[in-house]
FIZA-646520 format. One record per residue (C-alpha): residue in three letters; x, y, z. Coordinates in nm, 3 decimals. Layout:
% residues N
<residu->ALA, xx->X, yy->Y, zz->Z> .
...
% end
This chain:
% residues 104
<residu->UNK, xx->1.049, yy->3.900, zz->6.132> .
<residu->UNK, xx->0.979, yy->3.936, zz->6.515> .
<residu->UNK, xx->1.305, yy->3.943, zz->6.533> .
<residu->UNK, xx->1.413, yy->4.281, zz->6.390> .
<residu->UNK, xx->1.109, yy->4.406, zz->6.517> .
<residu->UNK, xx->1.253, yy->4.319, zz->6.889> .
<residu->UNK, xx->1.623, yy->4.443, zz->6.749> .
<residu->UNK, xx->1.430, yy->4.777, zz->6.647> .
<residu->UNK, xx->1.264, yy->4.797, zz->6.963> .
<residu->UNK, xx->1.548, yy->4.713, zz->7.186> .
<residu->UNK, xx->1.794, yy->5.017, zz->6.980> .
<residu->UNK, xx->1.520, yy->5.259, zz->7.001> .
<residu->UNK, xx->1.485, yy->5.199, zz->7.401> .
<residu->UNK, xx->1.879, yy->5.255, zz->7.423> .
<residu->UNK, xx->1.881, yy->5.524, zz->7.209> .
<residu->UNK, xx->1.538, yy->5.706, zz->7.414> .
<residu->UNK, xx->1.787, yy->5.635, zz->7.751> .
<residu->UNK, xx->2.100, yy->5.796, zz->7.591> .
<residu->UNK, xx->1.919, yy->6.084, zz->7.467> .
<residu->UNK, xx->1.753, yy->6.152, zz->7.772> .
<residu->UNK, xx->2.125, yy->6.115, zz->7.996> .
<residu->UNK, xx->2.259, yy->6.360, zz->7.768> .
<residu->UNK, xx->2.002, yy->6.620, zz->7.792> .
<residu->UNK, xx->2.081, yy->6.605, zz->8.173> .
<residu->UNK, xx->2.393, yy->6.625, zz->8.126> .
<residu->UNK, xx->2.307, yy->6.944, zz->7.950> .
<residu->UNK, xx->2.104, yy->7.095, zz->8.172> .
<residu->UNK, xx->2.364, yy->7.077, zz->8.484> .
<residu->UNK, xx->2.648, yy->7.260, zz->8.286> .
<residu->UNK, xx->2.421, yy->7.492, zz->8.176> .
<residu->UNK, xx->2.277, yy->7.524, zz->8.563> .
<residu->UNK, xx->2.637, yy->7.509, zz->8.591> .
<residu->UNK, xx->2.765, yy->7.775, zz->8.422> .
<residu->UNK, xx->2.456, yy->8.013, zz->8.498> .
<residu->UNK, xx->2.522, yy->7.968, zz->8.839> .
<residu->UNK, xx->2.923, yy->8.097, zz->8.796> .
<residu->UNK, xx->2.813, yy->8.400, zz->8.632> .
<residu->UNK, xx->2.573, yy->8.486, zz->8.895> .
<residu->UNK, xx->2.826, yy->8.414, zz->9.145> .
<residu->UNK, xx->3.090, yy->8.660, zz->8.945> .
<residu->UNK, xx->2.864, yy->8.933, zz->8.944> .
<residu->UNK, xx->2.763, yy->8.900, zz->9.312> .
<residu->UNK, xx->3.166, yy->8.942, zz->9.394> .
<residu->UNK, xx->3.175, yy->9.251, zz->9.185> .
<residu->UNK, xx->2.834, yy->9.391, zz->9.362> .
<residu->UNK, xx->3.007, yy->9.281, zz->9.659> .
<residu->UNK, xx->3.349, yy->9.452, zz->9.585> .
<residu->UNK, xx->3.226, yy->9.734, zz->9.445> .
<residu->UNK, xx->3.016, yy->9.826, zz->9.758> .
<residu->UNK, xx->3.275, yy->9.742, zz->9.980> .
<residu->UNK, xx->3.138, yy->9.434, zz->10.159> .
<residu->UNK, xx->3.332, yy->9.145, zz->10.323> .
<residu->UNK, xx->3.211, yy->8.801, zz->10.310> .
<residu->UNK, xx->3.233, yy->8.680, zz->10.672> .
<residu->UNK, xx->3.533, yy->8.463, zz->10.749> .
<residu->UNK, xx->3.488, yy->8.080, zz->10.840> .
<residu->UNK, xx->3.828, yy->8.060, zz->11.005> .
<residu->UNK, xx->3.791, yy->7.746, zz->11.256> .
<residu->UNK, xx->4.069, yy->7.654, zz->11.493> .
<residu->UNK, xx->4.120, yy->7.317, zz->11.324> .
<residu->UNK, xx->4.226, yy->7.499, zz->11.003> .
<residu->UNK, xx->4.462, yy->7.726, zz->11.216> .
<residu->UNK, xx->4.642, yy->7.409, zz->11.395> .
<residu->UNK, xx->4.723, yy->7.270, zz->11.094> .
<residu->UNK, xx->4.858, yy->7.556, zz->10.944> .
<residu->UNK, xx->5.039, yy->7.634, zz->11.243> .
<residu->UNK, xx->5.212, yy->7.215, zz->11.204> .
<residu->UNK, xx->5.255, yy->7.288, zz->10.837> .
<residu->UNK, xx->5.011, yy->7.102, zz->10.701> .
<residu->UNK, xx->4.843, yy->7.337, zz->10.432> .
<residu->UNK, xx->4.611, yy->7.066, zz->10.218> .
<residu->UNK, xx->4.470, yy->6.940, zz->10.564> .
<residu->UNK, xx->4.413, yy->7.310, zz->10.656> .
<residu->UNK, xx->4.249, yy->7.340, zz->10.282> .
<residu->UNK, xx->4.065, yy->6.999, zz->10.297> .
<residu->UNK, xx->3.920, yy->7.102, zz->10.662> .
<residu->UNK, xx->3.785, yy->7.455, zz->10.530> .
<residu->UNK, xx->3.601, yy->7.325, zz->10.260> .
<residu->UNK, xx->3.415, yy->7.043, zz->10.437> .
<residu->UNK, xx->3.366, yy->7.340, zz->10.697> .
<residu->UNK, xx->3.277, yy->7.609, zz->10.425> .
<residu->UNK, xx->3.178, yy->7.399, zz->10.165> .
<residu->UNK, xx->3.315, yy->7.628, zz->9.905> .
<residu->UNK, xx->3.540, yy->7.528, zz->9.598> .
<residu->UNK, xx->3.933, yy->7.375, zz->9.583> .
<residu->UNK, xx->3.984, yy->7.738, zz->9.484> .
<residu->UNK, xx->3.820, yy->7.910, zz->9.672> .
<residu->UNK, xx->3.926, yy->7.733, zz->9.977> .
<residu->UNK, xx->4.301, yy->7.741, zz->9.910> .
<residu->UNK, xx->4.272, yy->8.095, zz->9.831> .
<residu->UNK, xx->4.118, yy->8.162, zz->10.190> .
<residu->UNK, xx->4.332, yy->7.932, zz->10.386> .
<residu->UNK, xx->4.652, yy->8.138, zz->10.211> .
<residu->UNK, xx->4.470, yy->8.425, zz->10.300> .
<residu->UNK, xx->4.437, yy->8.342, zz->10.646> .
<residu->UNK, xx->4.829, yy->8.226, zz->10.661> .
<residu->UNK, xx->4.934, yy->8.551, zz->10.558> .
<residu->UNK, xx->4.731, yy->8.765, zz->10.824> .
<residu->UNK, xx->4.835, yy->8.505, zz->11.103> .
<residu->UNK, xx->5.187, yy->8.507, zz->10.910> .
<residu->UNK, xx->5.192, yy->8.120, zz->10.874> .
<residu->UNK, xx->5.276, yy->8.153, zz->10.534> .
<residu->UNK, xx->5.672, yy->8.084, zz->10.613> .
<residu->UNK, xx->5.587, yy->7.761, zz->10.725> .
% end
């Protein structure tokens, strides 16, 4: 009898823990995804007024664009910027174009 009793208590620990995890879990894609949408709106509010987000061009990204070496260029500018893979690779092509690197 103390057995299943310890069994019982044992599966409703694990099951307290996995519920919990999950509920985290939750709550960070919904943080997540609340936070994207804010973001997307502040880019329209942003476009639509006709503000420019302030460039983070550093020289180390520029040398390696300038040897070739695009995913250094993009792994530099988001430890720099800390912005997104996307985000970063869409500003280092950016910034390739203007300095017409993009040949390379």
């Amino acid at each position: 009898m103390d057995y299943l009793v310890v069994v019982a208590a044992v599966l409703s620990v694990a099951g307290l823990v996995m519920l919990i995890a999950g509920s985290r879990g939750q709550d960070r894609r919904a943080t997540a995804l609340r936070l994207a949408a804010i973001e997307r709106k502040l880019d329209l509010i942003m476009k639509h007024h006709g503000i420019v987000e302030p460039r983070a061009e550093e020289p180390d990204v520029l040398q390696h664009l300038m040897r070739g070496q695009k995913i250094q260029a993009i792994k530099v500018y988001r430890e720099r910027t800390g912005v997104g893979l996307a985000e970063a690779k869409d500003a280092v092509e950016r910034i390739a174009r203007e300095r017409g690197l993009d040949a390379r």
